[in-house]
C-alpha positions as CSV (number, residue, x, y, z in Angstrom):
1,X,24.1,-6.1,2.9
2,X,23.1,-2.1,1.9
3,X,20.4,0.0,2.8
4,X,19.7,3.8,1.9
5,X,19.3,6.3,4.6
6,X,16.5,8.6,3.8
7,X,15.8,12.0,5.4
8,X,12.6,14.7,5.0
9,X,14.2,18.5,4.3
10,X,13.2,21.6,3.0
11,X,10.5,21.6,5.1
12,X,10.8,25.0,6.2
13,X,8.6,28.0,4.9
14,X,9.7,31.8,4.5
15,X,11.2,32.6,7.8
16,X,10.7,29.2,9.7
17,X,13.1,26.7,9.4
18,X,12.4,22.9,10.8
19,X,15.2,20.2,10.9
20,X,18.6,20.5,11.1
21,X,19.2,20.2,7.2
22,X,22.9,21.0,6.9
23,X,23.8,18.2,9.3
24,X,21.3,16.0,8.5
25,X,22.4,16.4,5.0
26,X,26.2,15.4,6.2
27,X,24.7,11.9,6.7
28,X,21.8,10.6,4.8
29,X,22.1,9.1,1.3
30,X,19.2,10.2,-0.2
31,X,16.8,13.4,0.7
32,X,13.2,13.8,0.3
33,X,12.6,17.2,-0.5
34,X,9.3,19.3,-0.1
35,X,7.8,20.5,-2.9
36,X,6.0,23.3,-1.8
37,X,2.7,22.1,-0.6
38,X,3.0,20.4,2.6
39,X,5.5,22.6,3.2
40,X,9.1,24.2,2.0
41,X,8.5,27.1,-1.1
42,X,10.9,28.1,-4.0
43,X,13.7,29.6,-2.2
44,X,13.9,26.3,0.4
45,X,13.4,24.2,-2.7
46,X,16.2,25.6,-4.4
47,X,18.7,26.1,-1.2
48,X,18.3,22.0,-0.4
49,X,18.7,20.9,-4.2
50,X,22.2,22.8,-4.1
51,X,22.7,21.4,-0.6
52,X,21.9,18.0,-1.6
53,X,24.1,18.1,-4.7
54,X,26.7,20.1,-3.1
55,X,27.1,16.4,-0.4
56,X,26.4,14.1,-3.3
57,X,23.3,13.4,-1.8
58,X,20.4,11.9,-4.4
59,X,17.0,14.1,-4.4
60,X,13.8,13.1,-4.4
61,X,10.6,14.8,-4.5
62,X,8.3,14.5,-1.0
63,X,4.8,15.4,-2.7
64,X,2.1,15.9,-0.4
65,X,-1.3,17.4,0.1
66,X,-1.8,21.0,-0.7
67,X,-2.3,21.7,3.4
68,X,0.6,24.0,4.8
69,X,-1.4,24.9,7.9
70,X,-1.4,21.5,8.4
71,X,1.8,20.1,7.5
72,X,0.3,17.8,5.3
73,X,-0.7,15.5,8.1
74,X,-4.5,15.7,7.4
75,X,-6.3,14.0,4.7
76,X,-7.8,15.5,1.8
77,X,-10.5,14.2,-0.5
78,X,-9.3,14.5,-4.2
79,X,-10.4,12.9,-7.1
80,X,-7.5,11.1,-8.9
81,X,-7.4,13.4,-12.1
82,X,-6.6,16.5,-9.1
83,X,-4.3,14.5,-7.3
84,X,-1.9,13.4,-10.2
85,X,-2.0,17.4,-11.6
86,X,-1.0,17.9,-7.7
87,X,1.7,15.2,-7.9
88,X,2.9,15.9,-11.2
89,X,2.9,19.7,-10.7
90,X,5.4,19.4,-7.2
91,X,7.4,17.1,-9.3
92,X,8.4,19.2,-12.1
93,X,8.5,22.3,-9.7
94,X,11.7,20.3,-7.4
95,X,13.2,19.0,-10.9
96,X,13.2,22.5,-12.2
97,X,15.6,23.5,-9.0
98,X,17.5,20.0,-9.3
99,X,18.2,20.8,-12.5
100,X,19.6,24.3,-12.1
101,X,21.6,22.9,-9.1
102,X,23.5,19.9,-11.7
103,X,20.9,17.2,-10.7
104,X,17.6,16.0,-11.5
105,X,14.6,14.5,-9.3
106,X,15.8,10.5,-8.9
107,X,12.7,9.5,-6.8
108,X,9.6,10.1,-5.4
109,X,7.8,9.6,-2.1
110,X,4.6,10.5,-0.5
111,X,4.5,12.9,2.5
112,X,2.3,12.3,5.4
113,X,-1.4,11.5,5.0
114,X,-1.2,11.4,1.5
115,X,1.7,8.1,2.1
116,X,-0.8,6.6,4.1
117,X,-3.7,7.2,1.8
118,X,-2.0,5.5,-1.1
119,X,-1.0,2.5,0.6
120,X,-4.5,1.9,1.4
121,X,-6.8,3.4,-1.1
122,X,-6.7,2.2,-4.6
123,X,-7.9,5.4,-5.8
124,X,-5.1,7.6,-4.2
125,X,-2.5,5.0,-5.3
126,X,-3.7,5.6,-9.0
127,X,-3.5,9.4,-8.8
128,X,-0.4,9.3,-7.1
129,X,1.0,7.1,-9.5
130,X,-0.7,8.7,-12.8
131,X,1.2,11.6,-11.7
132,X,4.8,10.2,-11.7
133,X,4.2,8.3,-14.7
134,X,3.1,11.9,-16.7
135,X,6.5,13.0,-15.8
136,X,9.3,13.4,-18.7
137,X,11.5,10.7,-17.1
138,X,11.0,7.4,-15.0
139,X,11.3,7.6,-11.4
140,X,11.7,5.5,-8.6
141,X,9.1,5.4,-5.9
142,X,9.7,4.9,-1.8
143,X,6.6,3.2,-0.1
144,X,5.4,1.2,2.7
145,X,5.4,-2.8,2.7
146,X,2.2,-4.3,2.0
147,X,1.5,-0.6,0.0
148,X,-1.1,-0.3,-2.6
149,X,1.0,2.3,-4.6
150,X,4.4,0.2,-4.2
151,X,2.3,-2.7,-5.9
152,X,0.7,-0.6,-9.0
153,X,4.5,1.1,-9.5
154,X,6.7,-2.0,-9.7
155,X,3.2,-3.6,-12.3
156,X,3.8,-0.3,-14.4
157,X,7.3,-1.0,-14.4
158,X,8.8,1.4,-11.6
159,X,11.8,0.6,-9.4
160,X,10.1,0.5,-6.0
161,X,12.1,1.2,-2.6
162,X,10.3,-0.2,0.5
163,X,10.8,2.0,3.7
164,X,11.4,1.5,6.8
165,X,11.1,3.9,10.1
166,X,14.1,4.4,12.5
167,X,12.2,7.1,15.1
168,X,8.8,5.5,14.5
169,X,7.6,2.9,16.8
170,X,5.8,0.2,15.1
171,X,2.3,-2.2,16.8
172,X,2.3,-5.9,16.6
173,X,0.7,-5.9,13.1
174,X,3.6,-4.2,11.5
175,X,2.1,-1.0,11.3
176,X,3.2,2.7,12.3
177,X,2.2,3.9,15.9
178,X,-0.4,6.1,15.8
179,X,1.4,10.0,16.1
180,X,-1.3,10.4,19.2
181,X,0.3,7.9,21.0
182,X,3.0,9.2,23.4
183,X,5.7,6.8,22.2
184,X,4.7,7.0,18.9
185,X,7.8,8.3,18.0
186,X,11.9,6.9,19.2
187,X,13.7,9.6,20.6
188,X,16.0,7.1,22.8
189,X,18.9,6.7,21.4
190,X,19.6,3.1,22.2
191,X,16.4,2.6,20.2
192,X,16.9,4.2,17.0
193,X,20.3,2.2,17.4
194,X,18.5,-1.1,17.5
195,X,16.1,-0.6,15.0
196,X,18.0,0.8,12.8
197,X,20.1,-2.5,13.1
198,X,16.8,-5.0,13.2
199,X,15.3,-3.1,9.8
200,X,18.0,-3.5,7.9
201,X,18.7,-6.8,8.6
202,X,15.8,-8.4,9.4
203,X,13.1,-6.0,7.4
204,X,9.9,-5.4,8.1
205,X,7.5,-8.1,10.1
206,X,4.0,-7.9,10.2
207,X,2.7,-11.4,11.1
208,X,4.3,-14.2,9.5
209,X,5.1,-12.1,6.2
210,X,8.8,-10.9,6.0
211,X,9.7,-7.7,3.7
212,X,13.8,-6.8,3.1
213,X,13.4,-2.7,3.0
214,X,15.7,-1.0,0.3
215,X,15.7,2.5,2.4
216,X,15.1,3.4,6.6
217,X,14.2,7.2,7.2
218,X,14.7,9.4,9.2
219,X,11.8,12.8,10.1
220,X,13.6,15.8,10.2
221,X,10.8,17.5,12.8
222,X,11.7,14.3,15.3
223,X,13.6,16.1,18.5
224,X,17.0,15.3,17.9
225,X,16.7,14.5,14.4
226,X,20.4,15.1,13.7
227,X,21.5,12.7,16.5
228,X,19.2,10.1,15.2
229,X,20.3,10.5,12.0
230,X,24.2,10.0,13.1
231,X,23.3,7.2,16.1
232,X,21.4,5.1,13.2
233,X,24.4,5.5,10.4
234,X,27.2,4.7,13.1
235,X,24.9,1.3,14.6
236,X,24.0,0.8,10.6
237,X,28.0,0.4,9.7
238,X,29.0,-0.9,13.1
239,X,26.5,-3.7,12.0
240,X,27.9,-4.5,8.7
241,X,25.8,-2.6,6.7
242,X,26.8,-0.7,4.1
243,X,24.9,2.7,3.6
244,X,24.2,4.0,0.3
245,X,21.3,5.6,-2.0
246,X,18.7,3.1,-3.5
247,X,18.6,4.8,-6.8
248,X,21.2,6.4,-8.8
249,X,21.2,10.2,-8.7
250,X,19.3,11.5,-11.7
């Protein structure tokens, strides 16, 4: 049994950092880097590519609403021709950095609102996905179970990753807490331990459907995102599981 351990970096901007990246970086398989619209710009862009190649870790690009003061956590109406020039634009902007760092973008994977928006809406899955597909190479895309967006990419012929969370807590129905809601997010480290352990092995429930996941992420802006990170890798391989990247680095 294998799973990919996923992490959200270069998410700082100018002065401000967020997330531990250099540690969280030591551990995680794969890293979803920010393109410059939710947040991260050039010089955080290129710092994590080098990072990321520099610990062999494989890079994908997080592409997210054009909403810094926001963090890309509040919906945006676009039509789909906008949204795949905003996809496809973040995409080539990290590749351009990979690139110059020895790599190339392997993946991609919605930040935020605009991951939640193309699970559900067929019209934000079509952008989204018009966007990767304009790219020069084929990529690999990370999404929800049950996602709108995973289903279109694996029809066009996509390799699709399903994801699951290790610091979010999930409702009955399979779905993600609300952020709101106080617990909404594991801190407790026993927690993250166990479902770390339960993802990976028993994948994602909602109902009587059940979904093997190919990658489990951790947030970088969750307090004590480096712990998490470490606590989930040590219960992952304590476990049995082995921990490597989904995709093969581009």
């Amino acid at each position: 049994m294998q799973v990919d351990l996923n992490c959200d970096v270069g998410e700082g901007f100018g002065v401000w950092e967020l997330g531990a990246d250099d540690e969280l970086l030591a551990v995680v398989t794969s890293a979803n880097v920010a393109c410059g619209f939710h947040a991260g710009d050039p010089s955080w862009m290129r710092r994590t590519c080098e990072l990321a190649v520099e610990r062999g870790v494989v890079i994908g690009a997080q592409v997210g609403f054009p909403d810094l003061p926001g963090f890309g956590r509040r919906h945006l109406e676009m039509t789909e021709a906008e949204l795949a020039d905003a996809v496809l634009f973040q995409i080539g902007a990290l590749d351009a950095f990979a690139r110059a760092a020895g790599a190339r973008v392997a993946y991609v994977k919605p930040h935020g609102a605009l991951y939640h928006a193309a699970a559900r809406r067929p019209d934000y899955a079509d952008g989204v996905l018009h966007g990767i597909l304009r790219f020069s190479a084929p990529l690999a895309v990370v999404a929800p179970p049950g996602s709108l967006l995973g289903r279109a990419a694996a029809q066009a012929g996509l390799e699709v990753a399903l994801e699951g969370f290790v610091d979010r807590r999930y409702t009955v129905d399979g779905g993600l807490a609300p952020r709101s809601q106080p617990d909404a997010v594991l801190t407790d480290l026993d927690e993250v331990r166990r479902q770390a352990v339960r993802l990976a092995t028993e994948g994602h429930i909602a109902g009587e459907v059940r979904t093997s996941l190919a990658t489990l992420c951790v947030h970088s802006d969750t307090p004590g995102a480096a712990s998490v990170a470490h606590e989930a890798r040590r219960a992952l391989t304590d476990a049995g599981v082995e921990i490597r990247p989904f995709v093969r680095a581009g």
